[in-house]
N, C-alpha and C positions, 0 to 999 in steps of 0.2 A: 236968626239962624243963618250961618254963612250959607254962600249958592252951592258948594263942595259938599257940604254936609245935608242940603234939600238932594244932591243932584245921588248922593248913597241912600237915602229912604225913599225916593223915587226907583233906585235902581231892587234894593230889596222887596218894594212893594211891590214892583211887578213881576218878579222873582215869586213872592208867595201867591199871585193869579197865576203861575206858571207863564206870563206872556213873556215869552222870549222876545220880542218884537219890542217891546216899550225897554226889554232890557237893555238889549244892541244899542238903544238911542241914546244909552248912556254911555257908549263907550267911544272915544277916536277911531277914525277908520284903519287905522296903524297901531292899534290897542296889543299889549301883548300882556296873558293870563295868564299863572302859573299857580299849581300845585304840587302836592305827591303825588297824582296821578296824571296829571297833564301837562309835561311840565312844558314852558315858552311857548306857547301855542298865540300867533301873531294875525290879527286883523282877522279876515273871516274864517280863519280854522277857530277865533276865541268864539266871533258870533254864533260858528255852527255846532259848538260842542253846547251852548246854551238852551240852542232851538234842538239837539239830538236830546238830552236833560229833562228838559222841559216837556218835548212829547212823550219820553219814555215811565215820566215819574209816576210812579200808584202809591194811593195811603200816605200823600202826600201833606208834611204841614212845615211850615219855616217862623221861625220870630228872630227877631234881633236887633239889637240894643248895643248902647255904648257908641254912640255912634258920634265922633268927633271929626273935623278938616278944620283945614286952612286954604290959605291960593294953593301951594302945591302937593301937601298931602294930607291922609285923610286914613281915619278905619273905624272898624267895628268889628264886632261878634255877631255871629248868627249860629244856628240851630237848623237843623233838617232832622227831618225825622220820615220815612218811608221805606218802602219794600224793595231790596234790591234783586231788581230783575232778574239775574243770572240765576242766583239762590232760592228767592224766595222768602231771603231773612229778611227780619226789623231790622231797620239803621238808625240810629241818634247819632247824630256827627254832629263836633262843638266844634267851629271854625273861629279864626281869628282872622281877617282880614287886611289887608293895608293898598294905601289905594296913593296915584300921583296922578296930576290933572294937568291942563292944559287947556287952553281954550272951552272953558266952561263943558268939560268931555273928562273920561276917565281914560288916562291913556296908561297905563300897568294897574295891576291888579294880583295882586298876591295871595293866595289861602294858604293858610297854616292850621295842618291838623296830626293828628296822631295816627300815623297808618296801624302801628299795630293796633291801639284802641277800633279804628274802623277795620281792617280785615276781621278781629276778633265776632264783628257784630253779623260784616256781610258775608263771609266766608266760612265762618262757623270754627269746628275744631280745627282746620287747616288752619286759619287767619292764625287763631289763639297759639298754637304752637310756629308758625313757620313765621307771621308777622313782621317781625323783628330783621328776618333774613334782607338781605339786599336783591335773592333769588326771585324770592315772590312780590317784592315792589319791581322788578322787573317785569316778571312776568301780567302784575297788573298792567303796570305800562302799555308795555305792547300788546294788549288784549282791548285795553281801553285806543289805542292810537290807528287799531286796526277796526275796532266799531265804528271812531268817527270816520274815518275815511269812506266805508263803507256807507255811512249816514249819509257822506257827504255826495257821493257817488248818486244814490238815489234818489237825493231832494235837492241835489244844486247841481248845474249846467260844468261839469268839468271838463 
């Protein structure tokens, strides 16, 4: 198994113990994360959206597979499956991931998922009908950028 591809089931496995801490280990200090929700989030604003994540998950489960690298890059699919806090709903979100490396470190990190599929789940009838909008990936945005901040506010020295 190359070190790329131990250093992504190292990072998912402690992904599914919820340990934010063994996750960060995986990443460069200058690591930048992106999805539909978060997007370019660089060094410890990616750490602390994982450790905000990771404390806040209930009816939590993760699996995934497919998991390929090289020296510089690398992905997989993963699965989450839990309670989204705000709502109250079930979530199953099928991510796709891609990953580029660096000194034995993941230094980007890309999710790829379907927002109207996931608003549909965690939103309910909003998601299912508004989804698709650019409105409401907006309004996730800044609702999601304004949690972390606030996470950030009251568990790290700003």
């Amino acid at each position: 198994m190359h070190t790329n591809e131990q250093l992504i089931n190292d990072f998912y496995t402690a992904f599914q113990q919820l340990d934010w801490q063994a996750m960060n280990q995986c990443y460069a200090t200058d690591v930048c994360f992106s999805d539909v929700v978060f997007n370019n989030l660089q060094g410890d604003d990616a750490r602390a959206m994982w450790h905000m994540l990771c404390s806040k998950a209930e009816d939590f489960s993760l699996s995934f597979s497919q998991v390929t690298a090289n020296d510089t890059h690398g992905s997989a699919r993963w699965e989450a499956t839990y309670t989204f806090s705000q709502t109250g709903r079930r979530v199953h979100n099928i991510i796709f991931a891609e990953f580029q490396f660096a000194n034995n470190r993941i230094i980007r990190h890309s999710d790829h998922f379907s927002f109207w599929r996931w608003s549909s789940m965690a939103l309910g009838p909003a998601g299912l009908l508004l989804g698709w909008s650019g409105m409401l990936k907006r309004k996730v945005q800044g609702q999601a950028a304004k949690g972390l901040f606030t996470f950030k506010r009251r568990n790290y020295s700003l």
